[in-house]
C-alpha positions as CSV (number, residue, x, y, z in Angstrom):
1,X,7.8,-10.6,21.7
2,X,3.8,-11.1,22.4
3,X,2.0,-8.7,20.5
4,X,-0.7,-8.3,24.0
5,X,0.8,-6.5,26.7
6,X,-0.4,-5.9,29.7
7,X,0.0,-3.6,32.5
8,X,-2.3,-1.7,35.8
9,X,-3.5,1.5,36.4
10,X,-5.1,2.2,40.1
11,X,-8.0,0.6,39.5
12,X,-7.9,-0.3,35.3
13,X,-6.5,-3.0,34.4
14,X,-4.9,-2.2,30.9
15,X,-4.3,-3.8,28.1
16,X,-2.6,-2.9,24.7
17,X,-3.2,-5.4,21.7
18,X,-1.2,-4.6,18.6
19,X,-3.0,-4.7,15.1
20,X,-1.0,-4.8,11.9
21,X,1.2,-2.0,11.5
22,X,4.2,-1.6,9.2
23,X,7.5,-0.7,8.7
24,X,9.1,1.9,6.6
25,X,12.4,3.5,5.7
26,X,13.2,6.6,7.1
27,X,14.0,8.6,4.0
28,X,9.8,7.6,3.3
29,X,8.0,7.9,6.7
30,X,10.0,11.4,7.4
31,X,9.7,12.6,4.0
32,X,8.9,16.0,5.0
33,X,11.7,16.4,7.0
34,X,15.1,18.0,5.3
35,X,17.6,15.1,4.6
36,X,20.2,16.2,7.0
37,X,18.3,17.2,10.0
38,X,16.3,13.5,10.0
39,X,19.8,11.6,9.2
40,X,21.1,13.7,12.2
41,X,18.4,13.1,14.6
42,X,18.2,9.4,13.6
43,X,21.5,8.4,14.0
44,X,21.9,10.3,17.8
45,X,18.9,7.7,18.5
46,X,18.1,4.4,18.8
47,X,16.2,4.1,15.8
48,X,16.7,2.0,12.8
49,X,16.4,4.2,9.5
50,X,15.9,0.8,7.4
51,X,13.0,0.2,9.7
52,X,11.0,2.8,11.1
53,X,7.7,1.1,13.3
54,X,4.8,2.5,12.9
55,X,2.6,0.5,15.0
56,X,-1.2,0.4,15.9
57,X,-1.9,0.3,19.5
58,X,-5.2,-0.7,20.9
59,X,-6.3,-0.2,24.2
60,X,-8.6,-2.3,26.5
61,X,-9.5,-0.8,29.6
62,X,-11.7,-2.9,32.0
63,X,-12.7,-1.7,35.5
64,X,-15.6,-2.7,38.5
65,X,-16.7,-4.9,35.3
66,X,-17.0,-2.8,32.6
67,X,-14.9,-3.1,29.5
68,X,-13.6,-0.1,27.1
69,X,-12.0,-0.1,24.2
70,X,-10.1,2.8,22.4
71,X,-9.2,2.5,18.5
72,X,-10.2,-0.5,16.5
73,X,-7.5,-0.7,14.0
74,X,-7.4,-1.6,10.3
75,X,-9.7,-4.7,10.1
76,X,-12.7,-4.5,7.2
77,X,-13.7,-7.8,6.7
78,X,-15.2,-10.8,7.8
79,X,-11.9,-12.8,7.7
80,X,-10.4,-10.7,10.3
81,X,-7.2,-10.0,8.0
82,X,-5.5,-7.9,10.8
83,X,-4.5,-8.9,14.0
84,X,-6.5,-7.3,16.2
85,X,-9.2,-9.6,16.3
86,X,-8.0,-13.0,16.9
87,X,-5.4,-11.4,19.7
88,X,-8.2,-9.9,21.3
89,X,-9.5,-14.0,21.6
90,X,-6.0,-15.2,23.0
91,X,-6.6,-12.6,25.5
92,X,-9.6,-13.8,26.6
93,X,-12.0,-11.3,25.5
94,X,-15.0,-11.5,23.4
95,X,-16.1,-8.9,21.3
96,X,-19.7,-9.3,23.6
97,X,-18.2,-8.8,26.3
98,X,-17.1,-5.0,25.3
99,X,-19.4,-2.1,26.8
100,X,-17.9,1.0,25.0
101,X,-15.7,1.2,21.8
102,X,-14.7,5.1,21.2
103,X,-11.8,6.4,18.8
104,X,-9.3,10.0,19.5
105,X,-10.4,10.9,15.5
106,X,-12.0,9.9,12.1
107,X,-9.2,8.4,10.1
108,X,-9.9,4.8,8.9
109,X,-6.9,2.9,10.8
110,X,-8.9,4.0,14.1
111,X,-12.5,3.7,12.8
112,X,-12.3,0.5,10.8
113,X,-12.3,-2.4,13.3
114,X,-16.0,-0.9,14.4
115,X,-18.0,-2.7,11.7
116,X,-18.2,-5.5,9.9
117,X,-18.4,-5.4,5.7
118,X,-22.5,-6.1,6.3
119,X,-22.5,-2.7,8.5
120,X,-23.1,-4.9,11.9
121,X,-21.5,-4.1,14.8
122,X,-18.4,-5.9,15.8
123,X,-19.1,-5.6,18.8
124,X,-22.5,-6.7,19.5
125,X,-23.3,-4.8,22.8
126,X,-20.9,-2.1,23.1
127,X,-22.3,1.9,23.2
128,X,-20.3,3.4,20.5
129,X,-19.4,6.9,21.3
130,X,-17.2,9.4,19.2
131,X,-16.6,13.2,19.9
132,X,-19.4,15.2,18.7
133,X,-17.8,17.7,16.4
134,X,-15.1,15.4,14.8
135,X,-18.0,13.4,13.6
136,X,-20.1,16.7,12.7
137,X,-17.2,17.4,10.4
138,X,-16.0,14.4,8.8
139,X,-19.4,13.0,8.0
140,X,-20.6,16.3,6.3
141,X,-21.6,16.6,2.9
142,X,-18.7,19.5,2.5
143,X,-16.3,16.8,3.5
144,X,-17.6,13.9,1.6
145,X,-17.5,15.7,-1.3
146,X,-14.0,16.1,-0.9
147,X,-13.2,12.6,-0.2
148,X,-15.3,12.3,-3.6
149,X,-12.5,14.4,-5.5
150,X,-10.3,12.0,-4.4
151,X,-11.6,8.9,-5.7
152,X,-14.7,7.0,-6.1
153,X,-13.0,3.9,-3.9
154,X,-11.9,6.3,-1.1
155,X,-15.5,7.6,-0.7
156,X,-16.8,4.6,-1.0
157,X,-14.9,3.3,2.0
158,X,-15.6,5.9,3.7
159,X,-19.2,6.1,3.6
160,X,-19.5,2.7,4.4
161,X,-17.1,2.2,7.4
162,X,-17.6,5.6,8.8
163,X,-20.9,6.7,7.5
164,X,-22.0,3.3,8.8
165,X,-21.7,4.6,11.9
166,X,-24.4,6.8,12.5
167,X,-27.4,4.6,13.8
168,X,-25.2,3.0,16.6
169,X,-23.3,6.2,17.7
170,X,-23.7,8.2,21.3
171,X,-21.7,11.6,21.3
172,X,-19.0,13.6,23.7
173,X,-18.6,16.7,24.0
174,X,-17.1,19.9,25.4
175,X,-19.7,19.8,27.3
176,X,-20.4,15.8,28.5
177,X,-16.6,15.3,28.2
178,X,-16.7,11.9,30.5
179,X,-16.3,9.0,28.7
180,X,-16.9,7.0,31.5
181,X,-16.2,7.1,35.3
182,X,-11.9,8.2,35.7
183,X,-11.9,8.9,31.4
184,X,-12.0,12.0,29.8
185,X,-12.1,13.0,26.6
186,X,-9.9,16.5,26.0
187,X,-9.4,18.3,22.4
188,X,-5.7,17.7,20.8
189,X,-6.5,19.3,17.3
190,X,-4.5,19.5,14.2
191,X,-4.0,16.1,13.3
192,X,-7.3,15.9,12.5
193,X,-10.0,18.8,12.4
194,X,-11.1,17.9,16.3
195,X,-8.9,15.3,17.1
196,X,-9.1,14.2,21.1
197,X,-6.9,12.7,23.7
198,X,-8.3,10.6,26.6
199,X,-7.0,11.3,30.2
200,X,-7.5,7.9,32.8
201,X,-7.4,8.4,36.4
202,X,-7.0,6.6,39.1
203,X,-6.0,6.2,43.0
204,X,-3.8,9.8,41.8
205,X,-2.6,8.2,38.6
206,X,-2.5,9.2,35.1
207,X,-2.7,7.9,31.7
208,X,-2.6,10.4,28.9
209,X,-4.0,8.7,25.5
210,X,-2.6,10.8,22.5
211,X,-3.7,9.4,19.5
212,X,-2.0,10.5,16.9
213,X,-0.7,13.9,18.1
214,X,2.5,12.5,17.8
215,X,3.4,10.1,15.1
216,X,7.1,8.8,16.3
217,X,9.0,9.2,19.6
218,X,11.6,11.6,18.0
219,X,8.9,14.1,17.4
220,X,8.7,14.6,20.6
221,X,12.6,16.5,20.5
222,X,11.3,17.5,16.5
223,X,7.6,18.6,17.3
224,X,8.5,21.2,14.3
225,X,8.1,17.7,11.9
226,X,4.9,17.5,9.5
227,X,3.9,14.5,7.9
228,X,1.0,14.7,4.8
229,X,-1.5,12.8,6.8
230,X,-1.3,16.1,9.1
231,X,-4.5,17.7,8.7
232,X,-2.7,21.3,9.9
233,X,0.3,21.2,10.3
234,X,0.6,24.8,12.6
235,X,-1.8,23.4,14.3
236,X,-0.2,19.8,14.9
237,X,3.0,21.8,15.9
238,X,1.5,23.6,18.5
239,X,0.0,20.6,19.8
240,X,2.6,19.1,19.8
241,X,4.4,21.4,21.6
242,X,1.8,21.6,24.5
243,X,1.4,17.9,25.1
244,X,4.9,17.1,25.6
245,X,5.5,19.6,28.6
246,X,1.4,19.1,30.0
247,X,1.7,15.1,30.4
248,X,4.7,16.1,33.0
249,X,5.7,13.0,35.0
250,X,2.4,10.6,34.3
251,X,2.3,7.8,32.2
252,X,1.7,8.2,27.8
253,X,0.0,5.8,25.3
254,X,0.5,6.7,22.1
255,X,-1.2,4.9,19.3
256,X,1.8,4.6,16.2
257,X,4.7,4.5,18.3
258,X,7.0,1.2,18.5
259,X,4.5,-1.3,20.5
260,X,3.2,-1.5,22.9
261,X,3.5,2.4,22.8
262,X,3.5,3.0,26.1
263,X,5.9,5.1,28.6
264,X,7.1,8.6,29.8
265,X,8.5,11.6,27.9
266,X,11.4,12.3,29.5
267,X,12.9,15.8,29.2
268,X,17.0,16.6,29.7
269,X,18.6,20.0,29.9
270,X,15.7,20.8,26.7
271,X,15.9,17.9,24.8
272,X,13.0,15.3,24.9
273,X,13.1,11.2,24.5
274,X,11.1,8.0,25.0
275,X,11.2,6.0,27.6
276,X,9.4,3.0,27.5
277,X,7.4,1.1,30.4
């Protein structure tokens, strides 16, 4: 299966370029989840428990010539040690060619594609843009000394690949929500502190972009599931909760699920599934 995958939107064309992303057993990636209820859950769907995806979706939106990307993976180095890079060349696209590059929150496998290990840009020309508060809060000193208490490394990292940021970065907001013309950026907190989802329109169409408000497609039947990267988890269960019933009959990306992470949530008699495009 190609690992770019493309597909239209009104007027966006869209396209979702895998990076690395892994695969876990289920007994690991649900850990917080009682034994019986995940076994249960698993085995009335189609998932493998030997091998749960967790993907990383990227998304390349391009419209009356201007290109957008959302998330920038896991790569950190000049050898481009992820795939993102390299597919984003078989698809035709140079990193020049990109206008804006934005992210849903501040956790390194959605920041880390945005520099390169000299603190350049990786891509050249693009306006970088990130929702005001998410960035207030993660790059404070209250929460870098926190990332500090957990290890020299992990601050380090930080502080270069996000703190790096800060010279090339333009800011959303509650206020100036528009990312661009037909995208919106719209709080979906409790994964992270001020986590967003994007909303696309276009020609009466719909794309929600979640993030990681959900993790796997059977959270959306099991948004009562934590997971410790959760930054609240009352908060992610609410969230949760809300986005599965708001997106209604319009089309989902969602960045961890089983590429290329795009589909419907379908709803039955209460119960809640995947349905891929």
């Amino acid at each position: 299966m190609s690992n770019i995958y493309t597909f239209t939107l009104g007027d966006f064309e869209c396209t979702v370029i895998k990076d690395s992303g892994a695969e876990m057993v289920a007994d690991e990636f649900f850990s917080t989840v009682p034994e019986g209820e995940r076994i249960q859950a698993i085995a009335n769907s189609p998932y493998d428990p030997a091998a749960i995806a967790l993907s990383q979706n990227i998304l390349l939106l391009e419209k009356d010539g201007q290109r957008i990307i959302i998330e920038t993976g896991n790569t950190t180095n000049d050898s481009d040690g992820t795939d993102f890079f390299p597919l984003l060349q078989e698809a035709g696209i140079e990193p020049e060619s990109i206008d804006i590059v934005t992210l849903t929150h501040a956790h390194a496998d959605h920041y880390s594609g945005m520099l390169f290990e000299d603190g350049s840009k990786r891509f050249p020309n693009a306006n970088y843009v990130m929702w005001k508060k998410e960035w207030d809060y993660y790059s404070s000193d209250e929460r870098m000394a926190i990332e500090l208490e957990r290890g020299q490394a992990r601050y380090d990292y930080i502080k270069k690949y996000l703190g790096g940021l800060e010279p090339y970065l333009s800011f959303i907001s509650e206020e100036n929500d528009m990312l661009a013309d037909g995208i919106r950026a719209i709080p979906a907190i409790g994964h992270t502190k001020h986590h967003v989802r994007f909303e696309v329109t276009s020609q009466g169409k719909t794309l929600h972009i979640l993030g990681d408000a959900f993790i796997h497609p059977l959270c959306l039947d099991n948004p009562h599931w934590t997971f410790p990267f959760d930054g609240d988890d009352e908060q992610s269960i609410a969230t949760r909760r809300d986005l599965r019933d708001s997106v209604g009959d319009d089309l989902v990306l969602v960045y961890h699920f089983p590429f290329p992470g795009v589909g419907y949530v379908k709803r039955d008699n209460g119960r809640y599934s995947w349905e891929e495009l």
